[in-house]
C-alpha positions in Angstrom: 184.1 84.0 -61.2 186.0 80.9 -60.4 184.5 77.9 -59.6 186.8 77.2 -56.2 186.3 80.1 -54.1 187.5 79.8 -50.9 185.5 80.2 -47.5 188.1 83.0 -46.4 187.2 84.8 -49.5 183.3 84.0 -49.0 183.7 85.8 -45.7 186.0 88.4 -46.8 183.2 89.3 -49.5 180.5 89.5 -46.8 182.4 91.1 -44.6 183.4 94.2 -46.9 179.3 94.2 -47.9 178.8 94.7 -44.6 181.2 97.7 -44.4 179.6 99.2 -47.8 176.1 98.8 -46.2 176.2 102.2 -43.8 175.2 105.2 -45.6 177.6 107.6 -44.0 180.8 105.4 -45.5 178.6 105.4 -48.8 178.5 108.9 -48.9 182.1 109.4 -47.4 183.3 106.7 -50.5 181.3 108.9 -53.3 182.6 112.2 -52.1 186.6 110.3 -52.2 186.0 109.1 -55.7 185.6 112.3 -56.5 189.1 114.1 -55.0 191.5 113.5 -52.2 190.8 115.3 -49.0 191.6 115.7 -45.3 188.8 114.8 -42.6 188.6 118.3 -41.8 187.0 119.0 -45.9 185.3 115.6 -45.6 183.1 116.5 -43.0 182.3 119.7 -44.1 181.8 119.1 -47.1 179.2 116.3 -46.1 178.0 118.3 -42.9 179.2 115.5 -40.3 181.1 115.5 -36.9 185.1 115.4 -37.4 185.0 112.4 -35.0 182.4 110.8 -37.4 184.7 111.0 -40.7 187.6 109.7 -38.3 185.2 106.6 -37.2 184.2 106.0 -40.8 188.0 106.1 -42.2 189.2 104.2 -39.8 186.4 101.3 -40.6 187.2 101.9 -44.9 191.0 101.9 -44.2 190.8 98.5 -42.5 189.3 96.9 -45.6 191.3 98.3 -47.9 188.8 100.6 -49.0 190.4 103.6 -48.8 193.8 104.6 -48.9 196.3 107.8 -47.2 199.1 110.6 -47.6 200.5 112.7 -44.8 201.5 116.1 -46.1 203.0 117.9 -43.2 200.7 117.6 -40.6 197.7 116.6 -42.5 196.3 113.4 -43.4 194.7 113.3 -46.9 192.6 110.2 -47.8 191.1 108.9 -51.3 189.7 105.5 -52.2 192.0 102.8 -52.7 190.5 100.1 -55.1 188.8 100.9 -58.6 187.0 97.9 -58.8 185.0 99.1 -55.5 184.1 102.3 -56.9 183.0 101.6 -60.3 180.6 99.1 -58.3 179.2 101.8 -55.8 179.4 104.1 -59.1 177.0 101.1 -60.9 174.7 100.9 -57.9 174.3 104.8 -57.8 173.4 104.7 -61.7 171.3 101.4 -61.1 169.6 103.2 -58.2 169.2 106.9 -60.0 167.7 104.7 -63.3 
């Protein structure tokens, strides 16, 4: 890590901890990092609301957390930054250990 981090990036940092701190976006990452999919499979697949998923995405897609395709009229989302995952991926292991 470098020695002159900025404050933005301090912040930045927090902030995103922040975002990773709700369980449903946990779950809603996990389920991402393993396949693309549309809100519609999302929250079925995790047994929430449609206006939930939508909440959620909406939140990860502001910080860059997740990333999406339009195919016709659907929307298909998946995560956007490795380094993010293999971190929640490390916590899950550290967690599961």
């Amino acid at each position: 890590m470098s020695d002159s981090v900025t404050e933005e990036t301090i912040q930045k940092t927090a902030d995103t901890f922040k975002v990773l701190s709700d369980p449903t976006r946990i779950r809603i990452l996990h389920y991402l990092c393993q396949k693309e999919a549309s809100v519609s499979d999302i929250a079925s697949s995790l047994d929430l609301k449609q206006s939930t998923v939508s909440h959620q995405l909406r939140t990860l897609k502001l910080y860059r957390l997740v990333t999406h395709r339009r195919e016709g009229t659907s929307i298909y989302y998946t995560f956007k930054d490795d380094h993010v995952m293999q971190t929640l991926e490390q916590m899950i292991d550290h967690i599961e250990e």
